[in-house]
SEDREN-792554 format. One record per residue: residue in one letter; x, y, z of N, C-alpha, C, CB in turn. Coordinates in steps of 0.2 Angstrom, whole numbers, plus 2048, in hexadecimal, padded with zeros to 3 digits. Glycine has a CB too. Layout:
residues N
AXYZXYZXYZXYZ...
***
This chain:
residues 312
XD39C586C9D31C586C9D2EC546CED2EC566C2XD31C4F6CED2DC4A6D5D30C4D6DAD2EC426D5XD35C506DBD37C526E4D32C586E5D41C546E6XD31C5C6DFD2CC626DFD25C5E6E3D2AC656D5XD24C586DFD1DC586E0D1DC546E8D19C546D9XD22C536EBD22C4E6F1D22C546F5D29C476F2XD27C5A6F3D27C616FAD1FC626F8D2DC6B6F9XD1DC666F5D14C656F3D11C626F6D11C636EEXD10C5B6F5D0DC566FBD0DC57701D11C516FDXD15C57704D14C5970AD0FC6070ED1AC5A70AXD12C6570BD0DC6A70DD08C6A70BD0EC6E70DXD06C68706CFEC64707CFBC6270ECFEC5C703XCFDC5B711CFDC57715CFEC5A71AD01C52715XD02C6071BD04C63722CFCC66723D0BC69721XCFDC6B71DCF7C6F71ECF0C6C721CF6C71719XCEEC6771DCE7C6371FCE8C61728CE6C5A719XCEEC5F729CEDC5E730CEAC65733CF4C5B733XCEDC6A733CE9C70735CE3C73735CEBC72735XCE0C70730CD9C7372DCD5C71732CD8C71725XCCFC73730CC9C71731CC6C69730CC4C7572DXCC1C67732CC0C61731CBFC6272BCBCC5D735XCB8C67727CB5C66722CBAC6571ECB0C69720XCBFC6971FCC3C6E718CC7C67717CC9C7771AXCC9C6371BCCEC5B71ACCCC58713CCEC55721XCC7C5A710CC4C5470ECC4C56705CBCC52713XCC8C5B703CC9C5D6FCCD0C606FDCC3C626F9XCD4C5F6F8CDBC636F6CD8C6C6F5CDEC5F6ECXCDBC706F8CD9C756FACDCC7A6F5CDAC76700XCE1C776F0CE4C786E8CE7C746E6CE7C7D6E7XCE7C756E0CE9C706DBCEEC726D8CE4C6F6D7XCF5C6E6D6CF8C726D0CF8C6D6CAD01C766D3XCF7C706C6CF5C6A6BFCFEC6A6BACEBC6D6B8XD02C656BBD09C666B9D07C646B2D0EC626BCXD0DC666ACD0FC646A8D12C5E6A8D10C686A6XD12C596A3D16C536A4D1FC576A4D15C4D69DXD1EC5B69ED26C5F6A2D23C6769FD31C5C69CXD26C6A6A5D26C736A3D2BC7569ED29C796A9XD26C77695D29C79691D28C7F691D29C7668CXD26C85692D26C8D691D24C90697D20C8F68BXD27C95699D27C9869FD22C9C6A2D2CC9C69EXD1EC996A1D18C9B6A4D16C966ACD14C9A69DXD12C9B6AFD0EC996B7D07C9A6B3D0EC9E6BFXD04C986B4CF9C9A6B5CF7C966BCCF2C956AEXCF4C9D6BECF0C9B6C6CE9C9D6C3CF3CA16D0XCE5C9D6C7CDFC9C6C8CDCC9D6CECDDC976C6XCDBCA36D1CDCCA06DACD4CA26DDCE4CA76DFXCD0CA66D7CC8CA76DACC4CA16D7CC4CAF6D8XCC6C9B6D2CC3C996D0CBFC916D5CC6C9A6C9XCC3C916D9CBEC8D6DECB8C8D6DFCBFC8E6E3XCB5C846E0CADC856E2CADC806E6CA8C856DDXCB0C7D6EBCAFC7A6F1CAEC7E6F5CB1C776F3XCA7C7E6FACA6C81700CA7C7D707C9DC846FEXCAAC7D709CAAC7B711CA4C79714CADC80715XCA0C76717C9CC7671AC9AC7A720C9BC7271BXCA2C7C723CA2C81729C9FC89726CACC8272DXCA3C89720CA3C9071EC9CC9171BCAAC9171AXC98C8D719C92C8C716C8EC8E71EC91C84711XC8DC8A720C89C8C729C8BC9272DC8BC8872FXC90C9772BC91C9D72DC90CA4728C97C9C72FXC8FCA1722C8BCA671DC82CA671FC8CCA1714XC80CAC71CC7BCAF71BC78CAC714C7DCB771CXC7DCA870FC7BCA9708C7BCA3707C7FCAC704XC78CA1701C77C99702C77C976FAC6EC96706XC77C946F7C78C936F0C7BC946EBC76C956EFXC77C986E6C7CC9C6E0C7FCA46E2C76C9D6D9XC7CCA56E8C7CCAB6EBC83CAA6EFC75CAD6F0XC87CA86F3C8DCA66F4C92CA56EFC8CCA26F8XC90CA46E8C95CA26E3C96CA76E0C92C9D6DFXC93CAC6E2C94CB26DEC9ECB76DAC8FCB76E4XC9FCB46E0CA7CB76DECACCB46DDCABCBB6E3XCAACAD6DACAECA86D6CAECAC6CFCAACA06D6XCB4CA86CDCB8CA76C6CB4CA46C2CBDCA36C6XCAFCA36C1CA9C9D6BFCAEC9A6B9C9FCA06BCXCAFC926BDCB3C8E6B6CB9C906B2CB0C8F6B0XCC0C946B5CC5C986B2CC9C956B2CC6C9E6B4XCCAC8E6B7CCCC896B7CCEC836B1CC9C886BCXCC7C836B1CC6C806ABCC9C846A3CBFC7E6ABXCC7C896A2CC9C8E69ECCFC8E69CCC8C956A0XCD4C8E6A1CDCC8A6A0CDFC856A0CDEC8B6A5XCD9C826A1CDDC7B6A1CE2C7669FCDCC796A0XCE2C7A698CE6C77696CEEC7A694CE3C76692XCEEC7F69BCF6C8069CCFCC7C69CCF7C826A2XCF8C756A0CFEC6F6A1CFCC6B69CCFEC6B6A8XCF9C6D697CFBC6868FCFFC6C68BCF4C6568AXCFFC7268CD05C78689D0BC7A68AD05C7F68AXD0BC76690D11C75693D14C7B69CD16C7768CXD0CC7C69DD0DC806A3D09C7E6AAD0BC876A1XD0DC806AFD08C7D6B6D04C816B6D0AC7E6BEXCFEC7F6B8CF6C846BACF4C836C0CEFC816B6XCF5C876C5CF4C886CCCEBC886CFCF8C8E6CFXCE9C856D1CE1C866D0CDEC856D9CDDC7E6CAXCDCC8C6DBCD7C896E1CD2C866E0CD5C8D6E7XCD1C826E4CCAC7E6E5CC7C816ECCCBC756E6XCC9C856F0CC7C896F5CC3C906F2CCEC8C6F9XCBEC916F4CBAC986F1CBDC9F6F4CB1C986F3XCBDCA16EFCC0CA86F0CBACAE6F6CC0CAC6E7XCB4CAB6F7CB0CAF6FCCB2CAD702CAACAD6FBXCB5CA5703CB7CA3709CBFCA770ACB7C9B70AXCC3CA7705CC9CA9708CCCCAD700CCECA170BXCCFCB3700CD3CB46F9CD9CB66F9CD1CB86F4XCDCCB26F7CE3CB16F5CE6CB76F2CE4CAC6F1XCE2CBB6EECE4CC06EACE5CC86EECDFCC06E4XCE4CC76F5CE7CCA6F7CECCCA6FCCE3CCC6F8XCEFCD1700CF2CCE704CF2CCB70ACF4CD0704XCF4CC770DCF4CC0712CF0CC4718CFDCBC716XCF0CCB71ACEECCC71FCE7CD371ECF5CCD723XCE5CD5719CE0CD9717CD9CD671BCDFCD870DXCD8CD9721CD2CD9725CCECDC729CD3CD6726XCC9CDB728CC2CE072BCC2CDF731CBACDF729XCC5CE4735CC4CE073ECBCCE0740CC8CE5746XCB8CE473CCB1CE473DCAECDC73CCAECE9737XCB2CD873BCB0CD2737CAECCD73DCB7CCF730XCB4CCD741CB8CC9745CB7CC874BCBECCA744XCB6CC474FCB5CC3758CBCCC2759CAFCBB75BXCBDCC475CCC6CC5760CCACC975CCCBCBF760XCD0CCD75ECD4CD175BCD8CCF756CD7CD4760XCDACD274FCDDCD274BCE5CD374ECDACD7747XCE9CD074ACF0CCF74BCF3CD674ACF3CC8746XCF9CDB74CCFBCE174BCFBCE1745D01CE374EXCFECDC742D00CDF73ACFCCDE734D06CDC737XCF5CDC737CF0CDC733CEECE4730CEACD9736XCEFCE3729CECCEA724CE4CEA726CECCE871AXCE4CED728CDCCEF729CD9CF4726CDACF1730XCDECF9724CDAD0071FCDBCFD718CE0D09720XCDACF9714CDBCFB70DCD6CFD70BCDECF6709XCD5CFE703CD0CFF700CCBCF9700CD2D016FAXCCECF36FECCCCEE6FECC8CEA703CCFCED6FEXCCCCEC70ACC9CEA70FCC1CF170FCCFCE9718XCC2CF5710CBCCFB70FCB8CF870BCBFD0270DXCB9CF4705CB4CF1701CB0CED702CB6CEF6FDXCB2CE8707CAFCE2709CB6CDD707CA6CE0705XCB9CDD702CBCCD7700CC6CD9701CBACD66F6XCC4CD6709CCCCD570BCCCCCD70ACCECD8714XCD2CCB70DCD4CC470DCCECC070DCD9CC1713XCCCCC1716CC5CBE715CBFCC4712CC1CBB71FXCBDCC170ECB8CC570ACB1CC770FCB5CC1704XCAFCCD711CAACCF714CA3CCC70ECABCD6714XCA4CCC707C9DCD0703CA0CCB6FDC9DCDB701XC9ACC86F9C9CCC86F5C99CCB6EFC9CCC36F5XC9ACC96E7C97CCD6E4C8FCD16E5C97CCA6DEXC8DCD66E2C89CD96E2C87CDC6EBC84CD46DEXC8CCDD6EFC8DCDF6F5C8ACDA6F9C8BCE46F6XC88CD46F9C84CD06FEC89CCD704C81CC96FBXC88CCF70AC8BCCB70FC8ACC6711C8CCCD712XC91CC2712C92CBB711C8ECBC718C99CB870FXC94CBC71EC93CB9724C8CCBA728C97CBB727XC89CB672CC81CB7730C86CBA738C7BCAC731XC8DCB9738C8FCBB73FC96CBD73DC8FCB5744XC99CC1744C9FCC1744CA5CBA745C9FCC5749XCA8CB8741CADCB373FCB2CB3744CB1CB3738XCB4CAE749CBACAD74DCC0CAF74ACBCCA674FXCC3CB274CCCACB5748CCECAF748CCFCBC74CXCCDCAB74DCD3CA474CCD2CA1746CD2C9D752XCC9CA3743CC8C9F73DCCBCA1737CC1C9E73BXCCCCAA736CCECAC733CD6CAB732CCDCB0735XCDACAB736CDFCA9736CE1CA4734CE1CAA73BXCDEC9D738CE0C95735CE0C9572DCDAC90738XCDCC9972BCD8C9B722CE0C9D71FCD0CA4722XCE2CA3724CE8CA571FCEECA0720CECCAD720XCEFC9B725CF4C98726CF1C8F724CF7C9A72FXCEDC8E71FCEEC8971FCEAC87717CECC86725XCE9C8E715CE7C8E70ECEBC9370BCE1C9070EXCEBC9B70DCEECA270BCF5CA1709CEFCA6710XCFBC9D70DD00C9E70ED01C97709D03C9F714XCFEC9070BD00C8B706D00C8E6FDCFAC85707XCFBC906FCCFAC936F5CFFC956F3CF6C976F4XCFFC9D6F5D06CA16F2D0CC9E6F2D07CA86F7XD0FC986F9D13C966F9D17C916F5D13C956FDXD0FC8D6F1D0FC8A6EBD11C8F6E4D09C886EBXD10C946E5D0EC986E0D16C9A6DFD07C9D6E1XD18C9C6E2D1FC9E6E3D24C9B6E1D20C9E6E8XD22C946E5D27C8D6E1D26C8D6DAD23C846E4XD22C8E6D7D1EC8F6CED24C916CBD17C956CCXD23C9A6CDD25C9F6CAD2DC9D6CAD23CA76CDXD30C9D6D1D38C9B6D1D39C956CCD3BC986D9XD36C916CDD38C8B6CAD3AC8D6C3D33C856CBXD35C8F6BED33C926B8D39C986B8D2BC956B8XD3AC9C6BBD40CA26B9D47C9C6BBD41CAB6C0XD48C966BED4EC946BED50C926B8D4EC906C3XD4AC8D6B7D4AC8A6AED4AC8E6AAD45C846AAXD46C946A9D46C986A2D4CC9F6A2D3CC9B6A1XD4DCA16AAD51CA86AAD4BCAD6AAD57CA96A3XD44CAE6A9D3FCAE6AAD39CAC6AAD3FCAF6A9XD35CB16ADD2DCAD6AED28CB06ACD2CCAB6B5XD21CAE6A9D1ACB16AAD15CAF6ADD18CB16A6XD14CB26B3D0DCAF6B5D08CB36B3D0CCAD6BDXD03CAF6B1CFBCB26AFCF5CAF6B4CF8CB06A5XCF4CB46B7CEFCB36BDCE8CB46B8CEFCB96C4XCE5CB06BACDDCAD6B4CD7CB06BACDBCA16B3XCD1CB36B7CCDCB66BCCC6CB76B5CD1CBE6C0XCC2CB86B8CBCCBC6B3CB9CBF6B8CB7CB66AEXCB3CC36B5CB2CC96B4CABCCA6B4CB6CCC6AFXCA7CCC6B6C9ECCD6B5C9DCD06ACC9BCD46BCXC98CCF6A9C97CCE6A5C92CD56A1C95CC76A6XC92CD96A9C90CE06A6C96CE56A7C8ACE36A9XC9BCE36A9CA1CE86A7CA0CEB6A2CA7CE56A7XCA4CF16A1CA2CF669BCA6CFB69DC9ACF969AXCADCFF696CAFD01697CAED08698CB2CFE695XCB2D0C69ECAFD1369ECB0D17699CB1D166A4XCAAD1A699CAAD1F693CA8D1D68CCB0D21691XCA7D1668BCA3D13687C9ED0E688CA7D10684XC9CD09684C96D04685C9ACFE684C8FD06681XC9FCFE684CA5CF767FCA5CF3683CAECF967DXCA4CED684CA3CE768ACABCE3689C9BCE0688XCADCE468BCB5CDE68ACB3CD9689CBCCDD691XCB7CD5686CB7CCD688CBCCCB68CCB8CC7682XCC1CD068BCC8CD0690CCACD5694CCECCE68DXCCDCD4699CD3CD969DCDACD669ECD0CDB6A4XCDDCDA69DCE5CD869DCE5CDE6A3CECCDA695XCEBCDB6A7CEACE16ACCF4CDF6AFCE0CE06B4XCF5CE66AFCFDCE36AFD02CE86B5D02CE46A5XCFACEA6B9CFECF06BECFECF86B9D09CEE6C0XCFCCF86B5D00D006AFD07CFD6AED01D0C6B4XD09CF76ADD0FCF76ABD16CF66B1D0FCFC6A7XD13CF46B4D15CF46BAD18CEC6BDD10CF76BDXD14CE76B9D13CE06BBD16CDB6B7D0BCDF6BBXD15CDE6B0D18CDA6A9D1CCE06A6D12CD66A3XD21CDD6A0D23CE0699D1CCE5696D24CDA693XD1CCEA692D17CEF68FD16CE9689D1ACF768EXD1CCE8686D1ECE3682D1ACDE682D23CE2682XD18CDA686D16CD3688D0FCD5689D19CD068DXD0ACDB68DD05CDC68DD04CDC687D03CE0690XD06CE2682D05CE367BD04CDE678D09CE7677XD08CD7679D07CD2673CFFCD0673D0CCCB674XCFFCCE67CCF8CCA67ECF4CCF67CCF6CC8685XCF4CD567BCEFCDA67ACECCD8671CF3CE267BXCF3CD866FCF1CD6667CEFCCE666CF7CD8660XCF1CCA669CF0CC3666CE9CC3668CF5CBD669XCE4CC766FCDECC5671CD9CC866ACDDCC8679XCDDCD1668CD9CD2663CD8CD065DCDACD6662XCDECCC65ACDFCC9653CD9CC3653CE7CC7652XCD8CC165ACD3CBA65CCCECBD65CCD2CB6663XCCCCC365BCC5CC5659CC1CC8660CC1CBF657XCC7CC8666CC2CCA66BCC3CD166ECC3CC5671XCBFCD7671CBFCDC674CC5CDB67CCB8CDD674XCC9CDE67CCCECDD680CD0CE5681CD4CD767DXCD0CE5689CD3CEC68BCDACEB691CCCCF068EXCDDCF0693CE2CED696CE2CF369DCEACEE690XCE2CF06A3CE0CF36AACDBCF86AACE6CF76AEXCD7CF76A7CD0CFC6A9CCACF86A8CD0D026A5XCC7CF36AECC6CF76B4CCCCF46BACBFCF66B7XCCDCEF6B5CD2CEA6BBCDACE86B7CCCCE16BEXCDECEC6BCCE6CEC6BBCE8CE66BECEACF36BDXCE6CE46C2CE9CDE6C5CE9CDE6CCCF0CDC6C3XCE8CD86D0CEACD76D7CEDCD86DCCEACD46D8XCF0CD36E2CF5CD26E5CF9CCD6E2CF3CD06EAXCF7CC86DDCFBCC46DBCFCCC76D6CFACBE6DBXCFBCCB6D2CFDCCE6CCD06CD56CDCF4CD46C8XD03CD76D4D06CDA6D6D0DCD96D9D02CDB6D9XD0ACD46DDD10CCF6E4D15CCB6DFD0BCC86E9XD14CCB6D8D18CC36D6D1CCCA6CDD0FCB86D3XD18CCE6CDD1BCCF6C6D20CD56C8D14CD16C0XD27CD36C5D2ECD66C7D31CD76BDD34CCE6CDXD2ECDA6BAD30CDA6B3D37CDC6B1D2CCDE6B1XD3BCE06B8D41CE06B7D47CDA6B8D43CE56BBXD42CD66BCD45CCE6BFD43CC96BBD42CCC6C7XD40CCB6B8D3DCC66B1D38CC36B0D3FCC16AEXD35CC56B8D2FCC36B9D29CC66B7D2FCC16BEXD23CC66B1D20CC86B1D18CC26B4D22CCB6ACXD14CCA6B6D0FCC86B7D07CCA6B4D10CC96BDXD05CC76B0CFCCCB6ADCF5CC66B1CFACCA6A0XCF2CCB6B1CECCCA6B3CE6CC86ADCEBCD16B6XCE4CC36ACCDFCC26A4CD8CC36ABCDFCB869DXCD3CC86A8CCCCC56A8CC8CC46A5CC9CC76AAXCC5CBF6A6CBFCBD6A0CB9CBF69FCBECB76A0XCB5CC069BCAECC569DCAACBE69DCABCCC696XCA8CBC6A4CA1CB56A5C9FCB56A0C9BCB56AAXC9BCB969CC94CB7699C96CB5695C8ECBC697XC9DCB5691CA0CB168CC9ECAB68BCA5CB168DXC9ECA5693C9ECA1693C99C9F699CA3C9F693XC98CA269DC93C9F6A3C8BCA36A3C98CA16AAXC85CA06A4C7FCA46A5C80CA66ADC77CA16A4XC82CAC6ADC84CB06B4C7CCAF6B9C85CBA6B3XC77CAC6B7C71CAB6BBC71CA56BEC6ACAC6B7XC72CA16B9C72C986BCC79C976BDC70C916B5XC7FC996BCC86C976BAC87C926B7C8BC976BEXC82C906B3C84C8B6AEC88C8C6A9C80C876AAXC8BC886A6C90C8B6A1C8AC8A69AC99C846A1XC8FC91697C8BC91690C8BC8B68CC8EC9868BXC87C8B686C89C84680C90C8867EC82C83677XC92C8B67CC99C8E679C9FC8F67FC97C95675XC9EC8B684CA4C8B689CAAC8A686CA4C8668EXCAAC83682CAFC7E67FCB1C83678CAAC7767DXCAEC87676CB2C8C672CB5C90675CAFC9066FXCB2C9267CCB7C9A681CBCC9667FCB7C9C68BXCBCC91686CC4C8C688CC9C8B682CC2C8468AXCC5C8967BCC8C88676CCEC8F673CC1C86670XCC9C94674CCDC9A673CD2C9A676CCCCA0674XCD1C9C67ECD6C9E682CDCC99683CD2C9F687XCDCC91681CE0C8E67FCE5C8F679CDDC8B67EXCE2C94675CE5C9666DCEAC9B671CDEC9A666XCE7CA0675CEACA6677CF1CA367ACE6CAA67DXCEFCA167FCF4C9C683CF9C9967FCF1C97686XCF8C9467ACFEC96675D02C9A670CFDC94672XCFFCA066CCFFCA466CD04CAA670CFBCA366DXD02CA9675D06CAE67AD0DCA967CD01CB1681XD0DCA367DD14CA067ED17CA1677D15C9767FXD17CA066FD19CA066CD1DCA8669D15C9D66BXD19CAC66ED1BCB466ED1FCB3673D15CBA670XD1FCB1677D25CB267DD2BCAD67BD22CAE686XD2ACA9678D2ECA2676D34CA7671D29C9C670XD31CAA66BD34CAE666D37CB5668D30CAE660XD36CB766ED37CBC672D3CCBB679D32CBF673XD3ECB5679D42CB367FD48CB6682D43CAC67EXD4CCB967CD52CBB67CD52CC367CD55CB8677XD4ACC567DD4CCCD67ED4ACCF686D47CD2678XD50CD8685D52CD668ED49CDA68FD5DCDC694XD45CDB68ED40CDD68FD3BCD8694D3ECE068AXD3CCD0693D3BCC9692D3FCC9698D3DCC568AXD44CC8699D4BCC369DD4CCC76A2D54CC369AXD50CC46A8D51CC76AED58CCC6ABD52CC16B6XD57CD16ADD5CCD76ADD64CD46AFD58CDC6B2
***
């Protein structure tokens, strides 16, 4: 664990030397450890950042609560108590409007950019066509961020000194966790706007599980979190509207034993989406989603030995 946390260091340290001035001046993530990793679990958190750069605040069009808009509001906190359960919680403190990690490294708008995009930049995806590639064009409710076209050197420095540190952490997690357990779970934490509403009905989730259609985790292991969220009393649906990410995608190998789910949270649960103050009943979300979190180790714990669970 301490040689873990001294390679960490290091590239910490490495990175800040390349950054920006403003960006030197905060840990650009966090990983919150357990005194020791007892259950095989990862939790990242990778939109729930709310430090703004000062550079990246002076090249926005948006100023305020209006730039905050495509944060995690608080989901960080909502987990927190991974590493008293016995699991690492990976957490940016970088905003997901400035850079997101939940896609892939190279998803970008050459419309965006003053100088030319590198060959192997994805420039067609859906995503990028949405506004929200790596660098995000738009944040919620379609506002665009930038007042100008962005230096592509900026862009780039963004994926090589934030993009890549993350996942590369994130990676370290997951291995580390399949070496000691023979498998792994990472649950990528996210929430959700608070008028979602499933199609064809009027039913507001409190939750999304989102696992690829099965693709990402066990069917078995969605199903549990499916029932432990219902037995808690909460409205929970599973990839519709959202099946998961790049990191849901990129990391969950269910034949390798690696699985991966996607939770979202519905804000209004806990946050007033107008002020983003947290509601008076925050401290009950968290409290839940704490319960879950045990819960679902305890399902995995007593399920450890089936090969649906284990690497193949």
């Amino acid at each position: 664990m301490q040689l873990a946390t001294w390679i960490l260091r290091q590239v910490v340290d490495t990175v800040k030397m390349l950054m920006s001035a403003e960006m030197r001046n905060f840990e650009i993530f966090e990983v919150l450890e357990p005194v020791s990793q007892t259950i095989p679990f990862v939790y990242s958190s990778p939109h729930s950042g709310r430090i703004y750069p000062p550079d990246f605040i002076a090249q926005s069009r948006l100023q305020g609560i209006a730039i905050r808009r495509s944060e995690d509001h608080y989901v960080d906190e909502l987990f927190s108590a991974a590493s008293d359960l016995g699991a690492p919680l990976l957490l940016a403190n970088f905003p997901r409007a400035y850079i997101d990690v939940n896609r892939e490294p190279y998803e970008l708008d050459p419309r965006m950019f003053d100088g030319a995009l590198p060959p192997y930049a994805n420039v067609n995806s859906l995503r990028v066509a949405g506004g929200l590639g790596t660098i995000p064009r738009i944040v919620a409710e379609n506002m665009e961020i930038y007042a100008r076209r962005v230096p592509v050197e900026d862009a780039l420095r963004r994926i090589d000194t934030i993009y890549k540190p993350y996942h590369a952490t994130l990676r370290r997690l997951i291995a580390r966790t399949h070496v000691q357990f023979g498998f792994g779970v990472l649950v990528d934490c996210h929430s959700m706007p608070g008028n979602i509403r499933i199609a064809g009905s009027n039913m507001r989730p409190d939750f999304i599980l989102g696992d690829r259609y099965g693709t990402s985790a066990s069917a078995e292991l969605s199903r549990a979190a499916m029932q432990i969220l219902e037995e808690m009393g909460f409205n929970a649906v599973r990839n519709k509207p959202y099946a998961g990410g790049f990191i849901t995608e990129h990391y969950g190998r269910p034949s390798r034993g690696l699985h991966a789910l996607q939770i979202e949270v519905n804000r209004s649960l806990y946050v007033d989406e107008a002020t983003l103050e947290k509601r008076a009943d925050f401290d009950q979300v968290a409290a839940a989603i704490t319960l879950f979190m045990k819960r679902i180790a305890e399902h995995v714990e007593s399920y450890a030995g089936d090969p649906a669970l284990a690497a193949e």
